[in-house]
N, C-alpha and C positions, 0 to 999 in steps of 0.2 A: 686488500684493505685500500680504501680509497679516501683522501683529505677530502673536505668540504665542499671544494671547485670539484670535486667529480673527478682529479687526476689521482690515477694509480698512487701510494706511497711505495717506496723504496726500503720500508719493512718490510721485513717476512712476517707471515700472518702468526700472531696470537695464541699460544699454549691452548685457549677454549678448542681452537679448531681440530685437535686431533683426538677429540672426545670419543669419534665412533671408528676407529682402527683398531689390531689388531692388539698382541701381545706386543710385538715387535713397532715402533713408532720413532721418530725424527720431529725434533720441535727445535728450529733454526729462528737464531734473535741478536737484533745485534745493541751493542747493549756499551751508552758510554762510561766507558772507564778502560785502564791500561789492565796487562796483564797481573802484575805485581799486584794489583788493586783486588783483580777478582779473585786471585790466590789466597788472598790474606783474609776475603771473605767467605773461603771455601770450609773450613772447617763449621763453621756455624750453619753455613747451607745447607749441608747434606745430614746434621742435624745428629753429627756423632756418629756415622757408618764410617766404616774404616773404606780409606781411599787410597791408592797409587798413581800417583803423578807420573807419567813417561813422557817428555818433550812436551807439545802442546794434549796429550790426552790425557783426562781424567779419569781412570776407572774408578766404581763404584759398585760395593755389592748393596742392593735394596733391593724388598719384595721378593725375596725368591729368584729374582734374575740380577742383571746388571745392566747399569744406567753407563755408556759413555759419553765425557763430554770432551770434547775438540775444540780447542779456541784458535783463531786467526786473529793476529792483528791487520786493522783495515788502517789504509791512510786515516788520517784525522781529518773532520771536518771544521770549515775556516767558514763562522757568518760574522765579518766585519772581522774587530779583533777577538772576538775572540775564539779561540783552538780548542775543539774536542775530541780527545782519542774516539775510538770506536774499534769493538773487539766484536768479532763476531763469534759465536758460542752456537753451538750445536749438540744438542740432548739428544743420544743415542738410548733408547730403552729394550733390552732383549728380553723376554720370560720374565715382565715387569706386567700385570692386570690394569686393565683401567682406573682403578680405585687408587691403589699406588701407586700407579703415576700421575694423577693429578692430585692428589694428598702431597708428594715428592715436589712437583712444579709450586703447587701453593705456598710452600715452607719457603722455596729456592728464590724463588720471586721474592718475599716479603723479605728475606734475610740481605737479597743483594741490592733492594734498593735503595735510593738514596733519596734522602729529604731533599726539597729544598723548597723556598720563599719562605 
């Protein structure tokens, strides 16, 4: 993904991008808010599928397979004052179809983002 000036962003590319893979898929994003934040918005994410938390992994049974996700917290970014966490989240999907996993991404996106202006 590239900003306007033509420079690389420092995103990972875009949930659309892993459209034509296999069963088995990785959609890496890094996403501001602290952990406790995106915990508290995990139940409504995954839209009622029972889930087990171990350390930073998430498991998830959906579709017939199972989705994990892995969170890191990244330093916080500093523009002027002010401070934004940044946690990096990674969607592991095993024996999950195309359909269901981007049906899954759709919900998870809409659930964890945040208004704002």
């Amino acid at each position: 993904m590239r900003w306007l000036s033509g420079r690389r962003s420092r995103a990972v590319e875009p949930a659309s991008y892993t459209q034509a893979v296999s069963k088995d898929a990785v959609v890496c994003r890094e996403m501001g808010c602290t952990r406790a934040e995106f915990l508290s918005w995990l139940p409504d994410a995954v839209r009622g599928s029972k889930f087990r938390i171990q350390d930073n992994r998430i498991h998830i049974g959906y579709g017939g397979g199972e989705v994990l996700i892995e969170i890191d917290e990244r330093p916080e970014r500093r523009i002027g004052r002010l401070v934004l966490p940044v946690l990096l989240v990674c969607t592991r999907f095993s024996g999950v179809d195309e359909g269901a996993r981007e049906e899954f991404l759709r919900h998870f996106d809409l659930a964890t983002r945040r208004g704002g202006g």
